[in-house]
C-alpha positions as CSV (number, residue, x, y, z in Angstrom):
1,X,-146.7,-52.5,96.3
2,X,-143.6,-50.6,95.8
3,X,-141.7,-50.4,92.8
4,X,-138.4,-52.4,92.5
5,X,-135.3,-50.5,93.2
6,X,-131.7,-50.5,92.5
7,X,-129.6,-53.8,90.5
8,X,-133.1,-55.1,90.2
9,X,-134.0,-51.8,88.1
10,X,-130.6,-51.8,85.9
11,X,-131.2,-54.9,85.1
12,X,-134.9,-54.4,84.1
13,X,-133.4,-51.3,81.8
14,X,-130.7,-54.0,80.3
15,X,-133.4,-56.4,79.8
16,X,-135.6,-53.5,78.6
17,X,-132.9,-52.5,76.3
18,X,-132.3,-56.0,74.7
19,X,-136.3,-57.1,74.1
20,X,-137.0,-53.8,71.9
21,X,-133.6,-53.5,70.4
22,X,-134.1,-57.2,69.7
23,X,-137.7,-57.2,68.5
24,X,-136.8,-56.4,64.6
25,X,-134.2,-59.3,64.4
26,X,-137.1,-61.1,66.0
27,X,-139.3,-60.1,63.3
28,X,-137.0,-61.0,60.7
29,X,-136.8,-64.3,62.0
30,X,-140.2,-64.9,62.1
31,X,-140.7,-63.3,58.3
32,X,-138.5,-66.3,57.2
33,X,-142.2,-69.0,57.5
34,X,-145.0,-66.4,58.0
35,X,-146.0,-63.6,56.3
36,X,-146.2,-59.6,57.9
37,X,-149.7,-59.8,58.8
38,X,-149.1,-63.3,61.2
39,X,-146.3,-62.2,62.4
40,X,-148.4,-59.5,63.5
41,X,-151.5,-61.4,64.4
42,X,-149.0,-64.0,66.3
43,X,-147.4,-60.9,68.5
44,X,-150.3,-59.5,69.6
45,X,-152.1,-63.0,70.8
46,X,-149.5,-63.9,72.9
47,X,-148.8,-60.2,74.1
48,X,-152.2,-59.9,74.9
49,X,-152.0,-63.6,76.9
50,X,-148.9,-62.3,78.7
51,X,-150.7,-59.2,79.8
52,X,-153.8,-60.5,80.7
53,X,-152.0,-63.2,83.1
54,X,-150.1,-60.6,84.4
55,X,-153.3,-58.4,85.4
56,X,-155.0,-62.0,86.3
57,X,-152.1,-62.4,88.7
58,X,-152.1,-59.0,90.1
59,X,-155.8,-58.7,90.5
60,X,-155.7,-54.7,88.2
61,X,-159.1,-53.9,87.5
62,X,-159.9,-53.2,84.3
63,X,-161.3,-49.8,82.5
64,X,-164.6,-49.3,82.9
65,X,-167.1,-47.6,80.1
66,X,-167.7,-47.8,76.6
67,X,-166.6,-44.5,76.2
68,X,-162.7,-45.4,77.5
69,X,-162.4,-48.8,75.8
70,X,-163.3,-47.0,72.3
71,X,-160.1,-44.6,72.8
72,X,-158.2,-47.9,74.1
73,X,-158.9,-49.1,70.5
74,X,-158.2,-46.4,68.9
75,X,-154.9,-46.8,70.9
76,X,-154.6,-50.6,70.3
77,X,-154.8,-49.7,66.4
78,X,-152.5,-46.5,66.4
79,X,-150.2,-48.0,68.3
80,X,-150.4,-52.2,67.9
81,X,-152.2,-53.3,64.8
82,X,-150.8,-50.8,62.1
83,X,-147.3,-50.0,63.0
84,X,-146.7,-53.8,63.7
85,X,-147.8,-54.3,60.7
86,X,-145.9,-51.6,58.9
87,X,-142.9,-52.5,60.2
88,X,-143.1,-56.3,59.5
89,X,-144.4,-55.1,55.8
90,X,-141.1,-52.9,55.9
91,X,-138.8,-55.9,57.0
92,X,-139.5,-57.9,53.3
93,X,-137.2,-55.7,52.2
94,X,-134.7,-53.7,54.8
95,X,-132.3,-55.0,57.3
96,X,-133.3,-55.2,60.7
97,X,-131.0,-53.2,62.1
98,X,-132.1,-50.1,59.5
99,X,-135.3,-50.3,60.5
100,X,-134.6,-50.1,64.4
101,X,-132.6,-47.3,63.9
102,X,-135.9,-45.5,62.2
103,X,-138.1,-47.1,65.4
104,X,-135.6,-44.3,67.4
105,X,-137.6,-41.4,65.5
106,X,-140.3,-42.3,67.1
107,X,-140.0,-39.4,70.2
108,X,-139.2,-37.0,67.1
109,X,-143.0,-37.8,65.3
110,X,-144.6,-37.8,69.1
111,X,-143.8,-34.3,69.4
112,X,-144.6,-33.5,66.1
113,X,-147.7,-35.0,66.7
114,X,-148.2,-33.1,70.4
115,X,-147.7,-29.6,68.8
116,X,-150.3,-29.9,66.4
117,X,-152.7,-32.0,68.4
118,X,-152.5,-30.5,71.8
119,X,-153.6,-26.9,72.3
120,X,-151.4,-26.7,75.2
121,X,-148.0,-27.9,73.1
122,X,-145.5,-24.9,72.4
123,X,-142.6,-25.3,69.8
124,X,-139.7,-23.7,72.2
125,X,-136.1,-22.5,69.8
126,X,-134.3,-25.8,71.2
127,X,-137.1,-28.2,71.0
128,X,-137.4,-26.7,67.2
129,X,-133.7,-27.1,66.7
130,X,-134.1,-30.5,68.1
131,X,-136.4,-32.0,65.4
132,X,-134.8,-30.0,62.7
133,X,-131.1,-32.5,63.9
134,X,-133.2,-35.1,64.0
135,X,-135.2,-35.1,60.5
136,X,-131.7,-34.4,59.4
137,X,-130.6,-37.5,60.6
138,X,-133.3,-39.3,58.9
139,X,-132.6,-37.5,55.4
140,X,-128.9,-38.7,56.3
141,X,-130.6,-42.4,56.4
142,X,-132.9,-42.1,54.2
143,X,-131.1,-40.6,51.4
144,X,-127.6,-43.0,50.7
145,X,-128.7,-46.2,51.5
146,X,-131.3,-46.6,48.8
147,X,-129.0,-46.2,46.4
148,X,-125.7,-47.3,48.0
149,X,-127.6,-50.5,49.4
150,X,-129.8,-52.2,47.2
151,X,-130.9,-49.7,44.4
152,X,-134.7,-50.6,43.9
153,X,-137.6,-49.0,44.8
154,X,-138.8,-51.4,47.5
155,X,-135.5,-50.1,49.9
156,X,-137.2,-46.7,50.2
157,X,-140.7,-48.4,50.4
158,X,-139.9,-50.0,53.6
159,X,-138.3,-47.5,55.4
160,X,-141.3,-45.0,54.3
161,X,-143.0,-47.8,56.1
162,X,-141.2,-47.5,58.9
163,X,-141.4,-44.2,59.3
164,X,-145.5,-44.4,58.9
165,X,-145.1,-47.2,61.6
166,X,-143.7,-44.4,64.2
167,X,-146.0,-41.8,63.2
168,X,-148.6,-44.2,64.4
169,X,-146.9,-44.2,67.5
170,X,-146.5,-40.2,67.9
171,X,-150.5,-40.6,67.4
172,X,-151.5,-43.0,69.8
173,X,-148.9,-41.7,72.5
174,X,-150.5,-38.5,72.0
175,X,-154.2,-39.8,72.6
176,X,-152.8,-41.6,75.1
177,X,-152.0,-38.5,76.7
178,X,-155.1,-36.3,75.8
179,X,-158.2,-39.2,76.7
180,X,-156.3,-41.8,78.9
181,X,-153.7,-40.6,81.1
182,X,-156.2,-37.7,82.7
183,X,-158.2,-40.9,84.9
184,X,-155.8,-42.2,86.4
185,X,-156.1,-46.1,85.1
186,X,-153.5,-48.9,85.9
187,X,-150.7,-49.1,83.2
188,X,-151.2,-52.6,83.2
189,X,-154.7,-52.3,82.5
190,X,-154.6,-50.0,79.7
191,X,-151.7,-52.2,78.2
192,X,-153.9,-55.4,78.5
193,X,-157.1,-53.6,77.3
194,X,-155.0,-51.6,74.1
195,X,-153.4,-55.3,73.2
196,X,-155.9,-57.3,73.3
197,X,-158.3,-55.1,71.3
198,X,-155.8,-55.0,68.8
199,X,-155.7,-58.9,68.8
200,X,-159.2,-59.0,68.3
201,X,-158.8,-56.8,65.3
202,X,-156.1,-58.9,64.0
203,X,-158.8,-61.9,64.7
204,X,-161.0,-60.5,62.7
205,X,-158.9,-59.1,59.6
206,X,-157.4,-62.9,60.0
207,X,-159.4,-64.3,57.1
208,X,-158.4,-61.1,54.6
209,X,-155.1,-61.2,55.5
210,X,-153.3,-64.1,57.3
211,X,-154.1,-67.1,54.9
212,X,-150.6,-67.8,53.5
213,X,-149.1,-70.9,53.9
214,X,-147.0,-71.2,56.9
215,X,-143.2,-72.6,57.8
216,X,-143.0,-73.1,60.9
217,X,-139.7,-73.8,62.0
218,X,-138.2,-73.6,65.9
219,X,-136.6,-70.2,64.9
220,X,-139.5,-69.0,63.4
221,X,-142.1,-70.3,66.5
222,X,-139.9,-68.7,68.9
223,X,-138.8,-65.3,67.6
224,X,-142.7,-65.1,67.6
225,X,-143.2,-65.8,71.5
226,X,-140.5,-63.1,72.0
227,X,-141.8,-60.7,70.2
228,X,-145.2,-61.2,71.9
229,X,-144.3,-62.3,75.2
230,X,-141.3,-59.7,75.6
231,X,-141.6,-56.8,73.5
232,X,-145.0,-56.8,73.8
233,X,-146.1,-57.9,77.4
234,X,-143.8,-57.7,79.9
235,X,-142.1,-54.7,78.2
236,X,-144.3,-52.4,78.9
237,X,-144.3,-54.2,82.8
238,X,-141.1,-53.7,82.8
239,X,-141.0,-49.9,80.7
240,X,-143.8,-48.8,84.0
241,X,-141.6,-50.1,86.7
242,X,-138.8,-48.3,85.9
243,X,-141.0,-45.0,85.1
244,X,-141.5,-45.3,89.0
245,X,-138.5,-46.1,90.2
246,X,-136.0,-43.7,88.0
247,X,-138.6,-41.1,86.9
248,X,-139.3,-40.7,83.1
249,X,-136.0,-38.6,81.6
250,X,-134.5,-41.6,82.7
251,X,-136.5,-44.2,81.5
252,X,-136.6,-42.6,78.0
253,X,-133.2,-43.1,77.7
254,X,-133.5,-47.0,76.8
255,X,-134.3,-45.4,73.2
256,X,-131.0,-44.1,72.7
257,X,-129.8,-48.2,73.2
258,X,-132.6,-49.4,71.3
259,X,-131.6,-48.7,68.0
260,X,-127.8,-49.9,68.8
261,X,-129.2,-53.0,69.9
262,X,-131.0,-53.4,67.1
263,X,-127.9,-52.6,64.4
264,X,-125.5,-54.7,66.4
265,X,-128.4,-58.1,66.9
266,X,-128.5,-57.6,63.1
267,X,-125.3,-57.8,61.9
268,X,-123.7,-60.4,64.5
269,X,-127.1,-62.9,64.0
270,X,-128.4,-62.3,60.7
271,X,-124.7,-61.2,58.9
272,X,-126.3,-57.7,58.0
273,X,-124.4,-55.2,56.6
274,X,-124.5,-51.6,56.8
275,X,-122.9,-48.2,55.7
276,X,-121.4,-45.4,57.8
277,X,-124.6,-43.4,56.8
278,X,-126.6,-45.3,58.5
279,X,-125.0,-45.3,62.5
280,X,-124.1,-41.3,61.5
281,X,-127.7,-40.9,60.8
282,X,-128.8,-42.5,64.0
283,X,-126.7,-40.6,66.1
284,X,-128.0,-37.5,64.8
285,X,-131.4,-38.7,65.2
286,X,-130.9,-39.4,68.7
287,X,-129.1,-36.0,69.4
288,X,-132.9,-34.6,68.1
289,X,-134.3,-37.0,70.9
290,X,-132.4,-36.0,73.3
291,X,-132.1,-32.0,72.7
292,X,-136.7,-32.3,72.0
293,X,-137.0,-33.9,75.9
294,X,-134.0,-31.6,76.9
295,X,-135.5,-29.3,80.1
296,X,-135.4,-25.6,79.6
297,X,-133.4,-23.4,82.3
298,X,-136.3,-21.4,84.0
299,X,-134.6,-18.0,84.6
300,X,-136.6,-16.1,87.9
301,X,-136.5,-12.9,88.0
302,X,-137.6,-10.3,90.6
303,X,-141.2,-9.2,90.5
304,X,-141.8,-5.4,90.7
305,X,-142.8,-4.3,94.5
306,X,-146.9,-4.5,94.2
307,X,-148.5,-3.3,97.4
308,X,-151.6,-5.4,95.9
309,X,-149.8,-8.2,95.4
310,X,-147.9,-8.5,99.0
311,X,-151.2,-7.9,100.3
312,X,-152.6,-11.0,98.7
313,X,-149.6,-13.2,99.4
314,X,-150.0,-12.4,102.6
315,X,-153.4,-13.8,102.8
316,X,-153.5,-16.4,100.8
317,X,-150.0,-18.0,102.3
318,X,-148.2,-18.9,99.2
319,X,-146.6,-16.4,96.4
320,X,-147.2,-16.2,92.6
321,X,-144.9,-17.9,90.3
């Protein structure tokens, strides 16, 4: 089957654009009759329905091994249950929008995470200089509002929560990368399989956690089918098709809008306000993004004449580079 193309992509990336920016007004919505932990156990239910219709539909066969479905819930936890839950926790007591703009550090903590995970990872100057602006933009966040904003303890709390929620990402991107992505499995597959272990742990922690007394109102009931439904199942759908079509420098780029979304959903539905820290933080968070995934100029230079060497290239048909 090949992968959609032109106004049917750009409006997948708008769409794209609008369920994650959207997801933390969502889950502000939904905080207002259910506590962080069914918020969380809500999300991944119905993302995990969503998926598995979609894999239903598409007849995607699903991993194979007990081997691979223990890394896919390793993934599920690093990268559904615990930052879902962090960043619900977080949203008690930070705006929406602040919190989306700390959900765009999460490339910054992935490559954190690859340099001293992978073997392979190097730390080039502008890659360096690139998470250097971008923790700088988070100190520029991090640092005013508690004080400017609301003055407590529980400001910082949360967005120390948020930032622990994108860590988790960096991890389970990164494990993605080291024990999934080398065989070759169906996105949709792996997305099905990663959510709906993490529903099952959600399931199971249910009894500990999810026992508060519930409102639940039409806003509430539906900001929860969004997040699950949307930022959770056909996102990532969506997030692969466009992988394929536009290549993945230019899929990336819906993070840049995410946290914009986010700030702007937040102030026009929910009447947030927020300081000139915050958007000025941002952008230099998103200038660390984007100078991180920036490609290096590969500078060829001539080899030395090497009679060896010619004489190999010769055979072998191809040179060395």
């Amino acid at each position: 089957m090949n992968p959609p193309s032109g106004a049917s992509l750009v409006l997948r990336f708008a769409v794209l654009a609008l369920a994650w920016g959207c997801s933390f007004l969502f889950i502000k919505v939904a905080l207002e009759g259910l506590s962080p932990s069914q918020v969380v156990l809500g999300r991944v239910l119905i993302g995990a329905i969503t998926l598995g219709l979609v894999v239903s539909a598409g007849r995607v066969p699903l991993p194979r091994g007990a081997r691979v479905w223990g890394h896919l819930l390793v993934v599920g936890l690093f990268l559904c249950v615990v930052p879902f839950t962090l960043f619900a926790a977080a949203e008690t007591s930070i705006p929406s929008g602040l919190a989306s703009i700390y959900n765009a550090t999460t490339p910054l903590l992935t490559a954190l995470v690859a340099i001293l995970a992978l073997p392979g990872e190097r730390l080039s100057r502008r890659a360096g200089a690139g998470l250097a602006v971008g923790f700088l933009g988070v100190l520029v966040v991090v640092g005013l509002p508690v004080g400017a904003q609301t003055g407590n303890d529980e400001s910082l709390a949360g967005q120390l929560m948020c930032l622990g929620a994108t860590a988790c990402y960096g991890i389970g991107f990164v494990w993605i990368r080291r024990f999934i992505s080398p065989l070759g499995l169906p996105a949709a597959s792996v997305a099905f399989v990663q959510v709906g272990l993490g529903a099952v742990v959600a399931l199971v922690l249910a009894p500990f956690t999810a026992l508060q007394p519930m409102t639940l109102t039409p806003p509430v009931v539906l900001s929860v089918i969004a997040l699950g439904a949307l930022s959770t199942g056909l996102a990532y759908i969506w997030n692969t098709e466009i992988v394929a079509g536009w290549g993945a420098t230019s899929a990336a780029s819906v993070t840049y809008l995410t946290p914009v979304v986010g700030v702007i959903a937040g102030v026009l539905v929910l009447d947030e306000s927020f300081s000139w820290n915050q958007p000025a933080g941002g952008v230099l968070v998103v200038l660390g993004v984007v100078m991180t995934k920036m490609p290096l100029r590969r500078i060829r230079r001539a080899p030395r004449p090497n009679p060896d060497r010619e004489q190999m290239r010769g055979r072998s048909g191809y040179g060395v580079q």
